[in-house]
C-alpha positions as CSV (number, residue, x, y, z in Angstrom):
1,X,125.9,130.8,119.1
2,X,125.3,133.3,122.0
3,X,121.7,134.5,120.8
4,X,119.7,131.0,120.1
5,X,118.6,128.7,122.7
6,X,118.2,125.2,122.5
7,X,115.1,123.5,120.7
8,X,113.1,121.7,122.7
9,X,111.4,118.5,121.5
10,X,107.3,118.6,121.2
11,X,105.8,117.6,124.3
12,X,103.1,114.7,123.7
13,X,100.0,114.3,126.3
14,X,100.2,111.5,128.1
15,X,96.8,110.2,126.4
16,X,97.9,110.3,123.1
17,X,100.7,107.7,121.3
18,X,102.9,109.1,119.0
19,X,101.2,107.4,116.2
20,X,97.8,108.9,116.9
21,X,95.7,112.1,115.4
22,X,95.2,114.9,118.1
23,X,91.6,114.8,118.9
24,X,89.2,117.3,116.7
25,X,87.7,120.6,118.2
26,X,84.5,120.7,119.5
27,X,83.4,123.6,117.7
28,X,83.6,121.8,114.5
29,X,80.7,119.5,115.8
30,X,77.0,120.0,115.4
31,X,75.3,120.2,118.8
32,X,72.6,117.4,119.3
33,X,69.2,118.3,120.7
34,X,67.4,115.7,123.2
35,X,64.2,114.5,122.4
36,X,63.1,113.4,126.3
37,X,63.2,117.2,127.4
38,X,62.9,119.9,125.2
39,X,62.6,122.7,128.0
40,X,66.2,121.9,129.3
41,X,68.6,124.7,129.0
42,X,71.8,124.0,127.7
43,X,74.5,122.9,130.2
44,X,77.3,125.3,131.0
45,X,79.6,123.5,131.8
46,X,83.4,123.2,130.2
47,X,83.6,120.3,127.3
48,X,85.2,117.1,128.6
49,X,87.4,114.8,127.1
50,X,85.6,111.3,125.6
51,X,86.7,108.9,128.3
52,X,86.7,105.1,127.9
53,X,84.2,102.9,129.7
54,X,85.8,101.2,132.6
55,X,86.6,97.8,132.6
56,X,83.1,96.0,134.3
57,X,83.3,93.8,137.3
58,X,81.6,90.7,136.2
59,X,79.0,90.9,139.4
60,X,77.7,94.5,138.1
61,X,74.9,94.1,135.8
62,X,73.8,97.1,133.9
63,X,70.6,98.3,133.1
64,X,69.7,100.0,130.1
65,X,68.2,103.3,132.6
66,X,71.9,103.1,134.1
67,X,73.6,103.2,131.5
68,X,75.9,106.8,131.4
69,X,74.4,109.2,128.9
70,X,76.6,110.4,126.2
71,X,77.9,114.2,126.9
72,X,76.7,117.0,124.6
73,X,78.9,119.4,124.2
74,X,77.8,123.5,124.0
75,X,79.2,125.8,122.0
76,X,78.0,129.1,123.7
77,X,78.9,132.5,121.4
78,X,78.5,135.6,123.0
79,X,76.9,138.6,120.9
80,X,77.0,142.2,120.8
81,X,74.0,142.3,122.8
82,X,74.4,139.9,125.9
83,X,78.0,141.6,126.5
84,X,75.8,145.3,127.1
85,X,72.9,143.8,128.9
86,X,74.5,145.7,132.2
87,X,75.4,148.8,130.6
88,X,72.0,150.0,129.4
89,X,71.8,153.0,131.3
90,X,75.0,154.5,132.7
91,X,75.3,154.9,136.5
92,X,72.5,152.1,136.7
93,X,73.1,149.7,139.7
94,X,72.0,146.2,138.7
95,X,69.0,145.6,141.2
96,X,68.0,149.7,142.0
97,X,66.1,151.3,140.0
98,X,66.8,154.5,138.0
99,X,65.1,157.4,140.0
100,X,63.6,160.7,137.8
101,X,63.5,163.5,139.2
102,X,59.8,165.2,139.9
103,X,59.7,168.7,139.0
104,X,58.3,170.9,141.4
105,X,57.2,174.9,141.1
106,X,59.5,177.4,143.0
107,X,58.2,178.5,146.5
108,X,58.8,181.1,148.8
109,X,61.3,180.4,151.1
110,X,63.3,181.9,153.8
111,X,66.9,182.7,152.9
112,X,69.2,180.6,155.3
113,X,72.1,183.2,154.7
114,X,70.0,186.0,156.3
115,X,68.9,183.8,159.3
116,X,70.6,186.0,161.7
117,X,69.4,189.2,160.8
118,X,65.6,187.7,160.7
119,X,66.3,186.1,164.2
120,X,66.7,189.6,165.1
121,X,63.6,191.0,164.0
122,X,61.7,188.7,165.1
123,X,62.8,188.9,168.6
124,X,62.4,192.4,168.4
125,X,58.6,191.9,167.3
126,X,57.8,188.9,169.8
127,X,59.2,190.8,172.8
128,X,57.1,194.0,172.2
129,X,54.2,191.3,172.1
130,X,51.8,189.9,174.9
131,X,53.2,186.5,174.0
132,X,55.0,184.3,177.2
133,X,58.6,184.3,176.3
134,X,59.0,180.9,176.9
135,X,56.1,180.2,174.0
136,X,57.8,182.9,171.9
137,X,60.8,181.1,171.7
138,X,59.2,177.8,170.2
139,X,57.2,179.9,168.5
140,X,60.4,181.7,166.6
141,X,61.4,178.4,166.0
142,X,59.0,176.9,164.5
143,X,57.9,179.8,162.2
144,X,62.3,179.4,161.0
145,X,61.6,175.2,160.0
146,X,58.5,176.1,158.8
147,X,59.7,178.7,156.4
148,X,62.8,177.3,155.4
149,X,62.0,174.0,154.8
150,X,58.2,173.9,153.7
151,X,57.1,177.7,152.4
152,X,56.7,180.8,153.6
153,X,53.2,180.7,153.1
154,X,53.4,177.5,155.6
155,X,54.8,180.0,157.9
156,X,52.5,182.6,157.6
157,X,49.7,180.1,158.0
158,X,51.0,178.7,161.1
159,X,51.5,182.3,162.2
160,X,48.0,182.7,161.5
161,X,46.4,180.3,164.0
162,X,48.7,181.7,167.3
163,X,46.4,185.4,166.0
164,X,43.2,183.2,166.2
165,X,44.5,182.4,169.3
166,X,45.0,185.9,170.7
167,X,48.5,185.3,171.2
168,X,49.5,188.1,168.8
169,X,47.7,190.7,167.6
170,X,46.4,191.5,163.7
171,X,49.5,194.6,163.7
172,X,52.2,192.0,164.6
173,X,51.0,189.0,162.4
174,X,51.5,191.7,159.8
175,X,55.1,192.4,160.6
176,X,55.9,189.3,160.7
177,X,54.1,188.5,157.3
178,X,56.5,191.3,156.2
179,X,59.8,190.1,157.4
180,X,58.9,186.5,155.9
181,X,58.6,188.4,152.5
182,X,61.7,190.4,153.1
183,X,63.8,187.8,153.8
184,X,62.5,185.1,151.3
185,X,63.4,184.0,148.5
186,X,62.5,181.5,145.5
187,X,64.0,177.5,145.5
């Protein structure tokens, strides 16, 4: 007929002789323990077939230490638990830790979307000032990193030591103090 294919005949293993019993599973055996070490761990390795002894040259003499040990055959079952030992926490990398965050209090800080109009300001305040101009510009820099990265209150501070240093006076530390506050805000 068009539909069935041809039989084929089972295929034997070259091992076995058509009169023989297919060798049992391994799983059906009890595992034996070993009495000379009791801290070994069990072998991983895949279960071998029982092999026959070669045939022994008459001038090779055997010890009883030489001998070949029998194989022990493991039976290893995974559980539940082993197969989500690396899924504990999700988005956890094997060998980095998982990082919390610390939480910190909201500062003052300046408000990078206004940083041109505060530029402005500024360089309207420092110019009217005794300050060089070449130390006003470091000066306006600084005061900008300071404020938007640290705290306003860093800013005012550092602000604070160039009026101990009579490089501004107490009126333009104050405006300045102002346009920190005015163009702050709380991260």
């Amino acid at each position: 007929m068009p539909g069935e294919t041809k039989k084929s005949k089972p295929v034997q293993k070259q091992d076995q002789k058509p009169d023989q019993k297919p060798a049992q599973k391994t799983a059906q055996k009890p595992v034996q323990k070993q009495d000379k070490k009791p801290s070994d761990k069990p072998s991983q390795k895949p279960a071998q077939k029982p092999t026959q002894k070669p045939a022994q040259r008459p001038e090779q003499k055997l010890d009883s230490k030489s001998e070949p040990r029998p194989v022990q055959k493991v039976v290893v079952k995974s559980t539940p638990q082993s197969v989500s030992s690396y899924t504990d926490k999700q988005g956890a990398k094997k060998n980095k830790p998982v990082r919390t965050k610390e939480s910190t209090k909201k500062q003052s800080m300046l408000n990078t979307h206004k940083l041109a109009p505060f530029k402005y300001d500024m360089n309207e305040i420092l110019s009217a000032s005794r300050m060089d101009p070449s130390k006003a510009s470091s000066f306006l820099a600084s005061i900008i990193a300071k404020a938007s990265r640290i705290s306003t209150k860093a800013a005012k501070e550092f602000a604070k030591t160039f009026l101990d240093a009579d490089d501004l006076t107490k009126d333009e530390y104050d405006k300045i103090c102002k346009l920190l506050d005015r163009y702050s805000k709380f991260r």
